[in-house]
N, C-alpha and C positions, 0 to 999 in steps of 0.2 A: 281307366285310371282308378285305381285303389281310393274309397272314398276317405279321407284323415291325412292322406300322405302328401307330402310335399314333395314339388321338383324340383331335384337338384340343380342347383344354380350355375356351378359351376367356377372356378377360383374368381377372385375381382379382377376387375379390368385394370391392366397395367395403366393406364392413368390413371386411378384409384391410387396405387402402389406408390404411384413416381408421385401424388399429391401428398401423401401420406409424408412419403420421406422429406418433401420441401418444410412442411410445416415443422416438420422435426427440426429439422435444421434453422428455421426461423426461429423457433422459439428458443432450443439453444443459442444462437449466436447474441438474441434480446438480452435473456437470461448473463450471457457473459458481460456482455457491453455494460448492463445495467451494474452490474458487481465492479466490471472494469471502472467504469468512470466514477464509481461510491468512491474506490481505494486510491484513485490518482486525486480526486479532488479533497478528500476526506475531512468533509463536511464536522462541525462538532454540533453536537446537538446535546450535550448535556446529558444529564436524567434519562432520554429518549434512548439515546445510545445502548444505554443496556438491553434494550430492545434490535433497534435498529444492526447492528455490529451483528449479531451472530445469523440475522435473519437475512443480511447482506454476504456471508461466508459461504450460507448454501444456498442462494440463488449466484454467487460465482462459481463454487464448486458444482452445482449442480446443470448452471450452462454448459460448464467446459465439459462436462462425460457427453451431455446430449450433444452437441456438434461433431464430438469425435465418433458415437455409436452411429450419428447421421450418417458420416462419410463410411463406414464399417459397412452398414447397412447396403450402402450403393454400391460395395464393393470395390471403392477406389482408395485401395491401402495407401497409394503413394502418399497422395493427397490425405490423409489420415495422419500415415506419418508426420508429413512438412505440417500439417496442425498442430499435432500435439508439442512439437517442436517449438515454432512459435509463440504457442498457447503456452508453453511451460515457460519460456523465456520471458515474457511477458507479465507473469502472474508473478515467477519472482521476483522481476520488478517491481511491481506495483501491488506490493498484498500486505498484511496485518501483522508480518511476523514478529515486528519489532515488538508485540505483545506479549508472545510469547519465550521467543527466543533471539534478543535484541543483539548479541555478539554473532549470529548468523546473520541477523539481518543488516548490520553494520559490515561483513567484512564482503556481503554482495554488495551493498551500496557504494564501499569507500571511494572507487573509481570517479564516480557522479559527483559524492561530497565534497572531495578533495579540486574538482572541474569548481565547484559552486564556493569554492575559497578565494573564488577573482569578487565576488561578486560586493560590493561593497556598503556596507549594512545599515552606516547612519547612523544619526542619532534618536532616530523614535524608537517609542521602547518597544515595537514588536519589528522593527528594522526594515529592511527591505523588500522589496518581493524577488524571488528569483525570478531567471528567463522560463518563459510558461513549459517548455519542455524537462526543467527540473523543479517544477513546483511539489511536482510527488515527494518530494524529498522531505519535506518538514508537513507539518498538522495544518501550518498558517501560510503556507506560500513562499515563505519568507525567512531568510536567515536578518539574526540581530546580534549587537555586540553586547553582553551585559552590560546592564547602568548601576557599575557600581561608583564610586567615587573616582571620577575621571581629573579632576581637579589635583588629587593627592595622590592616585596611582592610573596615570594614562596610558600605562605603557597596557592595561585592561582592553583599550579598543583593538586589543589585535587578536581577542579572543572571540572565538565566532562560533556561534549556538544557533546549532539546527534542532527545534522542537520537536517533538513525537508527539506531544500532549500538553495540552494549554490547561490549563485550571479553571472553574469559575466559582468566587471568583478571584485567586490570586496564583500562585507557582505553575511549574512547569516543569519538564524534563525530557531530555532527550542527549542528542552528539555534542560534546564541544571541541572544539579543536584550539588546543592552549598548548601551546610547544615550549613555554617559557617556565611554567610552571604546572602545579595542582590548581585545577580552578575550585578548590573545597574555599566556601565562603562568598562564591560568586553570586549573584544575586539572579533567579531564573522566574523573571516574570513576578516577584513579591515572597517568594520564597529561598533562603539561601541553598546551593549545592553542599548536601553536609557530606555525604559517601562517595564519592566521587570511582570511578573504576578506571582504571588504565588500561586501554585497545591499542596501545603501542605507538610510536612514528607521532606524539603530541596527540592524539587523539581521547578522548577522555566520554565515558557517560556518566550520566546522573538521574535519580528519581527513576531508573527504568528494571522491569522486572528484573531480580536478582538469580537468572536460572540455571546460571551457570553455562549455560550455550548463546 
């Protein structure tokens, strides 16, 4: 043996390989879950948020590639496919877009909002809660009826606000759905609705990014 030189080793051991790809796959699937369940539950945390929000976008985006390079890697396209599939379905559902692009994100949701119009609001001023499989829908759990002067115009409790964003400490914005009228002037958590937008079929938003999608 040549004195300095090392013996070749020889490739790793296929459980080496097959451990490699599992951890892969563990930490993607962590990585989505933990993004997943941020955006269905979507916690406010104030001030923190500016933090917390973008650092929650790429540990979701960044799970979902790792799970799908996982199964790439193992060489099970099918299974690959039927993820990415789910995993897009999914993520549409339950992601941030209303931030961005709130008439995209309103006319995937309307199916759901339009389900979450049985739902009966009450009188507290942050309303009720939905059933736990449309809680994603609103910032708070929960649809409410504005409290505006119910005494002198009641026919108000038929208008139903689903939040995107709570204020602290007063307004709000988000979906309304007022088929009667403009809800310009409604009162959204201590703040009035002054620009109100029109999504057609009574549907209406307010306070939310103006971006034209």
């Amino acid at each position: 043996m040549v004195i300095g030189s090392s013996p070749w080793r020889g490739p790793p051991p296929a459980s080496t390989i097959i451990g490699v790809k599992a951890s892969l796959l563990s930490v993607g699937l962590l990585f989505w879950t933990v993004g997943f369940l941020y955006n269905w539950c979507r916690p406010t945390l104030w001030i923190v948020d500016l933090l917390v929000i973008p650092v929650m976008a790429v540990i979701y985006t960044v799970g979902f590639v790792i799970v799908i390079a996982g199964f790439v890697l193992e060489l099970r396209m099918r299974v690959a496919a039927a993820m990415v599939s789910v995993f897009t379905v999914l993520t549409m559902l339950v992601n941030p877009l209303w931030q961005i692009a709130p008439r995209t994100y309103f006319l995937i949701h309307r199916p759901f909002l339009e389900m979450a119009l049985t739902v009966e609001p009450g009188n507290d001023l942050y309303g009720a809660k939905l059933p736990l499989p449309m809680q994603f829908l609103t910032s708070s759990g929960s649809v409410s009826s504005p409290r505006a002067d119910f005494d002198h115009n009641p026919s108000e409790r038929s208008i139903r606000f689903f939040p995107q964003w709570i204020g602290i400490p007063d307004g709000g914005g988000g979906y309304l759905y007022s088929p009667g009228r403009s809800p310009k002037g409604i009162d959204l958590y201590g703040d009035p609705c002054v620009e109100p937008v029109d999504l057609g079929g009574g549907w209406w938003m307010c306070d939310m990014a103006l971006t034209g999608f």
